[in-house]
N, C-alpha and C positions, 0 to 999 in steps of 0.2 A: 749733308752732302760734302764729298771732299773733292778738291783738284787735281786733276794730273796735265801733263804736259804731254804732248804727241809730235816726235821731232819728225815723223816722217821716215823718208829714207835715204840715208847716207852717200856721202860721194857727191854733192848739188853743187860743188863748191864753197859751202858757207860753213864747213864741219868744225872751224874753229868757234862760229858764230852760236850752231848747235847745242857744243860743249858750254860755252859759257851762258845759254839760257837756260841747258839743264842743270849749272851752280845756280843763279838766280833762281830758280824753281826750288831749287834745295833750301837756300836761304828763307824764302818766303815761306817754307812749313806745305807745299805743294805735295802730295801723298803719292806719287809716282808719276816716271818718267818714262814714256815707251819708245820703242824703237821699230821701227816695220823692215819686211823685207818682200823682195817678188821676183827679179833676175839680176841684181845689180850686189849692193852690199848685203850682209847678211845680219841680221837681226843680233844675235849672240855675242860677237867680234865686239859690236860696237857698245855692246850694252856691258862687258867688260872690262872697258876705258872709260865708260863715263861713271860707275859704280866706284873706277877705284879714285876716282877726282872728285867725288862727293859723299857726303855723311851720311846722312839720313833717310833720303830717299828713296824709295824703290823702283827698282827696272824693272822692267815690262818688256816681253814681247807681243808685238801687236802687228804681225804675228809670224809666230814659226810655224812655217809649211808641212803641213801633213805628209805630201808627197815627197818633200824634197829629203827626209828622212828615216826611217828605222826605229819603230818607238823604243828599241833599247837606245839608239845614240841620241835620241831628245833628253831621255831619262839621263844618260850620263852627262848631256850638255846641262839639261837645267839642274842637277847636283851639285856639279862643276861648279856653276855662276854664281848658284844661292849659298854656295863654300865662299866663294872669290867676296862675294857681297857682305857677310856676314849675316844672309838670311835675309836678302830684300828679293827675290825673287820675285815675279810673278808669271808664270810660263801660259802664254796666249799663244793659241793653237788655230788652225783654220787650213780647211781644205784648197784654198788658193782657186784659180779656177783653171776651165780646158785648157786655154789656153798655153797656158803658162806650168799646169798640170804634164799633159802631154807634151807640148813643143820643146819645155826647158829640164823635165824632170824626165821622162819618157814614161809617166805612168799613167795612165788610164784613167779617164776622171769619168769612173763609175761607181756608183753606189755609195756617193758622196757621206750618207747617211749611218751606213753602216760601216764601212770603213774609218769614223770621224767614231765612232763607238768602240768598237775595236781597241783602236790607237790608243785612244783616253783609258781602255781599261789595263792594257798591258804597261802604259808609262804610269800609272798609278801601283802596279803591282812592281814594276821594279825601285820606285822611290819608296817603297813600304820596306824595301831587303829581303822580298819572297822569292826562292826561284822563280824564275819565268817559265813558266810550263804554260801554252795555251794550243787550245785548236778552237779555231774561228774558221770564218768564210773566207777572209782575207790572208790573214794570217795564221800560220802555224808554227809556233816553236815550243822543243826544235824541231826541226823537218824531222819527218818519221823513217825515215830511209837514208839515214848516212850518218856519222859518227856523232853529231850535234851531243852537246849533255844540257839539260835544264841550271841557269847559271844565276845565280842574284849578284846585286850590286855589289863592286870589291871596295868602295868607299862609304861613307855615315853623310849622308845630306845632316845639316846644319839641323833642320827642322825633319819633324815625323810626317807632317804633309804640305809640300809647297803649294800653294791653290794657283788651280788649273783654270783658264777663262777657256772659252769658246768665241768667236769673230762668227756670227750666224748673221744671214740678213730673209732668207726666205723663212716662214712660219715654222715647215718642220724643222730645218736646224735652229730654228730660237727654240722652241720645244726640248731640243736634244741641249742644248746648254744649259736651260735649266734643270735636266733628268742631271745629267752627267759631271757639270761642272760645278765651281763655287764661285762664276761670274762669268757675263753676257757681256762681250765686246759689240758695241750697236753702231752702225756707221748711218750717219742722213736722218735720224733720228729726234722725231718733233714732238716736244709736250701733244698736240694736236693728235698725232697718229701712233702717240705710246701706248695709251690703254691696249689697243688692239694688241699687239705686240707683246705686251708684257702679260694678254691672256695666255697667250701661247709658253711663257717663260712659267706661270703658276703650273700651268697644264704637265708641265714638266717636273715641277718640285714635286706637285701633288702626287706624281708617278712614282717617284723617287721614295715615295713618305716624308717628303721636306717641307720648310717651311721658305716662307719668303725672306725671314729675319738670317741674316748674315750674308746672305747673296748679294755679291757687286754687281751693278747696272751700273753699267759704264758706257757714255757716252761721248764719240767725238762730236769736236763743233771748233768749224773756222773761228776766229775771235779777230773783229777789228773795231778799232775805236777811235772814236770820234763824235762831230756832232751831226753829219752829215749821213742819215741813214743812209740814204739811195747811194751817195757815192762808198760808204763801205761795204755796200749790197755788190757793188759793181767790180769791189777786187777780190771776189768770193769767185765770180761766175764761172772764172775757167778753170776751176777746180772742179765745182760740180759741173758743167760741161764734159771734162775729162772722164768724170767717172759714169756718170748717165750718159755718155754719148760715146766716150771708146773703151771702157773696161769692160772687153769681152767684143762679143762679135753681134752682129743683128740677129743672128738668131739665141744666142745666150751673154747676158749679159744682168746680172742680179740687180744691177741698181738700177737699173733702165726700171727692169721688174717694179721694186720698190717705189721707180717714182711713181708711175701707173697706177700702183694699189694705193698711193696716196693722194689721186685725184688729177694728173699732170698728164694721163698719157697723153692727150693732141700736143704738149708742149716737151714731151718726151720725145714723141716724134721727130720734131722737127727737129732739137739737139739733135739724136744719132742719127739722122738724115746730113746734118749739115757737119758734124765729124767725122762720118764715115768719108764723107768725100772733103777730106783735108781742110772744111771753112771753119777754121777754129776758132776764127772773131763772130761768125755768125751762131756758131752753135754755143758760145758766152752767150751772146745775146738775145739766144730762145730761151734762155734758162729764165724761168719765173721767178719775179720778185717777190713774190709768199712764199717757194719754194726756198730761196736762198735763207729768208728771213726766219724762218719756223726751224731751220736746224743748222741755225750760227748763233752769236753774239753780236750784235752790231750796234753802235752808237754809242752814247756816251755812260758813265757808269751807272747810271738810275736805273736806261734804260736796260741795259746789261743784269742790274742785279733784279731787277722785273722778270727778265727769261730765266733767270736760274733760280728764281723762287718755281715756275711756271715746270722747270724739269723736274724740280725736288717733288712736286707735289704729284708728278703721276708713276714716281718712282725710283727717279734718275741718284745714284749714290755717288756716282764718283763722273764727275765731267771732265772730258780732256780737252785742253784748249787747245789749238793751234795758230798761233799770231801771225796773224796778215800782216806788214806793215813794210819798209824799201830800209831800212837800217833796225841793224842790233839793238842799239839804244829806244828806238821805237816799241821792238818787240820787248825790251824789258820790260820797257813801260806799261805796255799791254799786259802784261803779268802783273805787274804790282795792279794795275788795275782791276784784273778780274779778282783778286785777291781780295782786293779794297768791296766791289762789288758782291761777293761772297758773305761779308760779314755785314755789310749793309743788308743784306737781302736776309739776313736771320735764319737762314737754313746751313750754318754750318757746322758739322759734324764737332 
C-alpha cells in the first residue's frame, strides 16, 4: 500500500500551507498529491503550480468534473498537465452531483452511468492520438449535420496511456470503475464495509476481462494524531457532518446513501435533519463514533498503523490522508507520522 495526500480544495486561505505539505509529502516518498474541485477553484490550475514546485510526486485530480467539461478539453487538459509534470499525472474523473451538475454547469444530471462511460471512452480515444469519431447517446462527434471534421490530438502526451480513476460511491458506479478505469477513487470508506464494495469493483474487472492486479483502490481518510482517541474522533465530525448531512439535498444525496448502507441510517437521519436546518454543531454531534473511527485514522501511531494494516488487507492500495490538526507544523507532523506508521504496519508497497 502507498500514500497519497488529499489537499482538498483551494482558496480556504491556507494555500501557502497546502503548497508546503505537498513538498513535505514529496519529501517523504508520498506516491501522489490530489487536488479536488466543485464551484470554487479548479482542480487543474492548481495542480499545475504544485507539480512544478515539486519532484517526484504525482497530481491527481480528485476530481475533474464530468459536467463541467467536454471530453476532448479533459483530454487536452490532462496532456497538457502530464507534459507540464513530466508524466505524474493522474486524471480522476467524477460526475459531481445535481446539484452542482445543473445549478453551476447547466447540465442535466441524467444518466450519470452512461454518460460517465461515454466520457471515459472518447478521453481515452483522444489520449491514444485516434480521430475522435464517435456516436453515443450523449455524445456525437462530430455533429452530423454541419461542418465539424473527426480531429485527433495536435500534441504527444508524455506517456501512451495516463491512468484514468473514477470517484464512484453508489454500487453501480464502483462497478463502472472497475469496468472502465485503472483506479477507484472511494470516499468514507471502512476495512468493515470494503469487501462489499470491492465485490462490486471485481464485478467490473471481471467485465472488462481484467484482473484485480494493477488496479488503484484508493482511499481517503481524515488523519489525526494523537493519544486521545475520542477527542481526535471529535475534529473529524464536521467534515463527515458536511458530507452526510449537506452534500446534496434530502432527497439525493450519495453519502447520506452510503452511510445507511453501512448500518447508520437512524444516525444519518438525524445529521441531515439537523444540517439541513443550519444546526451544524448538532449535526457534528449525530455523527457516530464507529462511523468516524472505521473511515479515518485516529490516535497515535500503533494505533494508526493497526488501521492501515486493517485497509491493506481488504484491498486498500493507495490511502489518501488528509491531516486534521490547527498549525502547518502539526499537519507535517501528521505526515511523517502516517509515514512512520505505514512502515510499521509492514504493508508498504
Amino acid at each position: 500500500m502507498r500514500l497519497g495526500l488529499n489537499l482538498g480544495y483551494w482558496g480556504a486561505g491556507n494555500d501557502a500551507d497546502n503548497l508546503a505539505l505537498a513538498q513535505e509529502a514529496d519529501r517523504l516518498g508520498y506516491a501522489v498529491v490530489w487536488a479536488a474541485e466543485a464551484y470554487g477553484s479548479d482542480a487543474p490550475t492548481v495542480l499545475a503550480w504544485v507539480a512544478a514546485q515539486t519532484q517526484r510526486i504525482d497530481v491527481g485530480t480528485a476530481i475533474m468534473q464530468i459536467p463541467a467539461r467536454s471530453p476532448a478539453m479533459t483530454a487536452m487538459t490532462a496532456a497538457t498537465l502530464d507534459t507540464l509534470s513530466g508524466g505524474r499525472l493522474r486524471l480522476g474523473l467524477g460526475v459531481s452531483g445535481p446539484q452542482v451538475s445543473e445549478g453551476w454547469h447547466g447540465v442535466r444530471f441524467d444518466s450519470p452511468l452512461g454518460r460517465s462511460r461515454e466520457y471515459v471512452d472518447i478521453v481515452r480515444m483522444a489520449l491514444r492520438r485516434d480521430r475522435v469519431a464517435y456516436e453515443g447517446r450523449h455524445y456525437v462527434l462530430p455533429l452530423p449535420d454541419g461542418p465539424g471534421k473527426a480531429l485527433k490530438l495536435a500534441v504527444h502526451p508524455v506517456r501512451e496511456r495516463i491512468p484514468i480513476y473514477l470517484a464512484a460511491i453508489g454500487p453501480r458506479n464502483v462497478e463502472l470503475a472497475g469496468e472502465m478505469a485503472d483506479g477507484w477513487l472511494a470516499s468514507f470508506l471502512s476495512p468493515e464495509y470494503a469487501p462489499e464494495m470491492l465485490d462490486a469493483v471485481r464485478a467490473g474487472r471481471q467485465r472488462a476481462g481484467a484482473e484485480m492486479d494493477g488496479f488503484d483502490v484508493v482511499a481517503t481518510v481524515p488523519l489525526v494524531v494523537g493519544g486521545d482517541v475520542a477527542a481526535a474522533a471529535t475534529s473529524v465530525r464536521g467534515y463527515a457532518a458536511l458530507y452526510v448531512g449537506g452534500m446534496g439535498s434530502r432527497e439525493q444525496n450519495f453519502y447520506y446513501a452510503l452511510a445507511c448502507r453501512m448500518g447508520h441510517q437512524q444516525a444519518a437521519n438525524r445529521v441531515q435533519d439537523a444540517y439541513l436546518a443550519k444546526d451544524y454543531a448538532g449535526a457534528a454531534a449525530a455523527v457516530p463514533d464507529e462511523f468516524v473511527d472505521a473511515t479515518s485514522l485516529l490516535g497515535p501511531r500503533d494505533r494508526i498503523a493497526g488501521r492501515m494494516r486493517a485497509f491493506a488487507e481488504v484491498g486498500v492500495t493507495t490511502l489518501n490522508v488528509v491531516p486534521f490538526a490547527p498549525s502547518l507544523a502539526e499537519r507535517k507532523t501528521a505526515l511523517r507520522t502516517a509515514a512512520d506508521a505505514l512502515e510499521l504496519s509492514a504493508v508498504a508497497e
